[in-house]
C-alpha angles and dihedrals in degrees: 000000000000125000107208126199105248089268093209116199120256085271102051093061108215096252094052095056093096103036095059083058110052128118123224101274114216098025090120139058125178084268098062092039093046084056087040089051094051092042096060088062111024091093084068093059084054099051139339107048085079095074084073094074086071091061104051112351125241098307088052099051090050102055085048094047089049091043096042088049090059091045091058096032085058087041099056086038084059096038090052093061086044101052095047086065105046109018105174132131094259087076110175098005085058091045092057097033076065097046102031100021123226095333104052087036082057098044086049101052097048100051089054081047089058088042100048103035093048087041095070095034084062092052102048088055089050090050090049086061098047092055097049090051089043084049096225124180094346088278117135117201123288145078104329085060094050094050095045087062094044093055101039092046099045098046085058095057084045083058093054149296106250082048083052097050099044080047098056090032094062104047088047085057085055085048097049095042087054094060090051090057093036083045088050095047102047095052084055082072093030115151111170084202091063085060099079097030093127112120113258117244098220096198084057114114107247101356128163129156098276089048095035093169091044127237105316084065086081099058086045089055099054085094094055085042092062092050086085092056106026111137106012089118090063085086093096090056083082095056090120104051108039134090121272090341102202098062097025093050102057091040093059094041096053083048099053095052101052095045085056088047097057090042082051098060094037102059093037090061097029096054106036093043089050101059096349143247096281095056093049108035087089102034126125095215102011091178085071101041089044082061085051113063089151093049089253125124117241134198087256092041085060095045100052086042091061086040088061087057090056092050096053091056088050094060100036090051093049087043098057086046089063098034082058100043100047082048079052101056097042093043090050088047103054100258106105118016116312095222085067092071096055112128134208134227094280088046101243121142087251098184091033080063109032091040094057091039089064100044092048092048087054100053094049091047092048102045110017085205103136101164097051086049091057095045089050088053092048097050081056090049092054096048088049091048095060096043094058101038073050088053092050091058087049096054092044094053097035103039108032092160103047110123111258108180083188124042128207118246109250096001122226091005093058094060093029086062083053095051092051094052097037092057090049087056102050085057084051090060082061090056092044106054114338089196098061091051098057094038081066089036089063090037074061102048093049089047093053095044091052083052091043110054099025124354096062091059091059108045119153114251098198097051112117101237089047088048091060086047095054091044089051085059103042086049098049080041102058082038091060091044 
């Protein structure tokens, strides 16, 4: 592999290559991350975690979502370490580029790019929805509502990015706060034996009531059970543009995790005691359903539908931020093409932000298949997942020395925990919707062969992310000598 100078145009002097490509530094403190890290995930507490219930009852989708919940609670401990050291905008591409060199760095960046570009597609296509059953505006759902969201949303990261954060910031607050009051109401109508309701599939191995698809459920559910953590690990993504990264970093992302947790918790218990798991476990919007148990819309009912729709944009508007900013990093980087991490006067990624929004307003145009668009995202999310709690190991082995002002609670096991699950996970996707795993599987193939054949041999020295990479050598090198 070569590592190539920028080579700029006549036009893009040397020593301009970088400065058309900076983010604005200090936009962010803990307090906006910690928002940003919640908002990535707050739309899966509102819909889409439930379907899991259909693949291993109550019981099933309890012991995923716990297990899913350690996987991601080992992963952000390790990505906080991770992040303290290297805290750039390439996040976990940057983090792997250093562990596993260009190929993994490659392989890594372009999982959480599957993951964040069809994300958003999916949820523009659920807030279309939304929109369409709250009969707002007279609009039903389609492709003058998807474009509406790419547009809006979009426009607000071109103004900036702190404008971005305290926007996003604020709607998630709406969302979170209506968990808490959708929490409060349905325990009001709480029946534990309402929890494991789900008809028992006698030929199941292992079933029971409170495992009613037997034991292999479990296994089937670790996708929904990621839906109330999906995206958390997208924190690191604002390296650049935060406030002392390596403190204010691990703290947000610690935060994050233990307020989704807690979400987490609320709205499973909540949702599935109050009308119980069998009603729900198909549901579109199963908060609202779970407030319904006559079929009749209530006024909290109301309130918690249009909360949902909160939610959604939360998450949508979060979503398109990483997706822009991991195009960003491996733009400016050489990996993709370098005119995609241009910035503009306000110092916003203007085309890693305008480029993914089009394709992601075409495919949901075009398909209107949210949910296969999720499950190919998460099929993304799982192979980037084990490639940084990997990178982690790596680090920790290879560089024992390197500077961490943050360390990682319980070291190697803790991300070796992650690695483990995360690759678990990855098989579930195959349980889960075979289609939408090898439809990532071929976005892969197309993306390595791009790095392959061109893009490896003109890699950017003085990005950031390559810069760590060649200290790192210098430095193994002097040591051997």
């Amino acid at each position: 592999m070569t590592v190539e100078s920028s080579k700029p145009s006549p036009a893009e002097p040397a020593d301009d290559y970088l400065e058309r490509r900076t983010l604005r530094r200090g936009s962010a403190g803990w307090l906006l991350l910690t928002g940003l890290g919640v908002a990535y995930v707050v739309s899966g507490d509102f819909s889409g975690w439930n379907y899991g219930l259909a693949e291993g009852g109550f019981g099933g989708l309890g012991i995923a979502m716990a297990l899913m919940g350690v996987m991601y609670a080992c992963m952000v401990f390790s990505l906080a370490e991770l992040s303290s050291v290297l805290p750039t905008a390439g996040g976990g591409y940057g983090f792997a580029r250093r562990a596993l060199g260009p190929w993994g760095g490659f392989l890594t960046g372009t999982a959480i790019l599957i993951e964040y570009i069809l994300a958003p597609a999916a949820i523009s296509i659920f807030i279309g929805d939304y929109v369409a059953s709250l009969g707002l505006f007279g609009l039903t759902s389609g492709w003058p509502v998807y474009l509406a969201c790419f547009v809006i949303f979009i426009g607000i990261h071109l103004w900036g990015v702190g404008e971005a954060l305290r926007f996003s910031f604020v709607v998630t607050g709406i969302a979170v706060a209506a968990l808490l009051v959708f929490a409060v109401g349905a325990f009001m109508d709480f029946d534990a034996s309402k929890l494991n309701d789900i008809p028992v599939e006698a030929d199941a191995f292992g079933a029971n009531s409170w495992l009613p698809m037997g034991l292999l459920g479990i296994w089937a559910a670790f996708p929904f059970g990621m839906w109330f953590f999906l995206g958390v690990e997208g924190v690191p993504l604002a390296a650049e543009e935060t406030k002392d990264p390596a403190r204010t970093l691990p703290r947000a992302i610690r935060w994050s995790m233990a307020i989704l947790v807690a979400l987490a918790l609320l709205t499973f218990f909540a949702s599935a005691g109050a009308r119980g798991a069998d009603a729900i476990q198909d549901a579109g919007n199963p908060l609202v359903e779970a407030l319904q148990p006559d079929g009749e819309a209530t006024g909290l009912s109301r309130v918690i539908n249009y909360a949902g729709l909160a939610g959604l944009v939360a998450s949508f508007f979060s979503l398109i931020y990483a997706g822009s900013r991991q195009l960003f990093a491996l733009s400016r980087a050489g990996y993709l093409p370098r005119f995609l991490s241009l910035t503009s006067s306000r110092k916003a990624p203007y085309l890693g932000l305008l480029v993914p929004g089009a394709i992601g307003f075409g495919l949901a145009a075009a398909t209107g298949d949210g949910a296969r668009m999720l499950n190919v995202a998460v099929f993304g999310a799982t192979i980037s997942y084990a490639l940084m709690s990997l990178s982690h190991i790596v680090l920790r082995r290879r560089e024992p020395g390197l500077e961490r002002p943050y360390r990682t609670p319980g070291g190697v096991l803790t991300s070796s925990v992650a690695l483990v699950l995360a690759c678990a996970a990855l098989v579930a996707t195959f349980l889960v919707d075979v289609t939408a795993a090898l439809i990532a599987l071929g976005v892969y193939a197309v993306a390595i062969a791009y790095f392959g054949s061109y893009s490896r041999k003109h890699l950017v020295a003085r990005a950031p992310e390559e810069e760590f990479a060649a200290l790192a050598a210098a430095e193994a090198e002097l040591t051997r000598d």
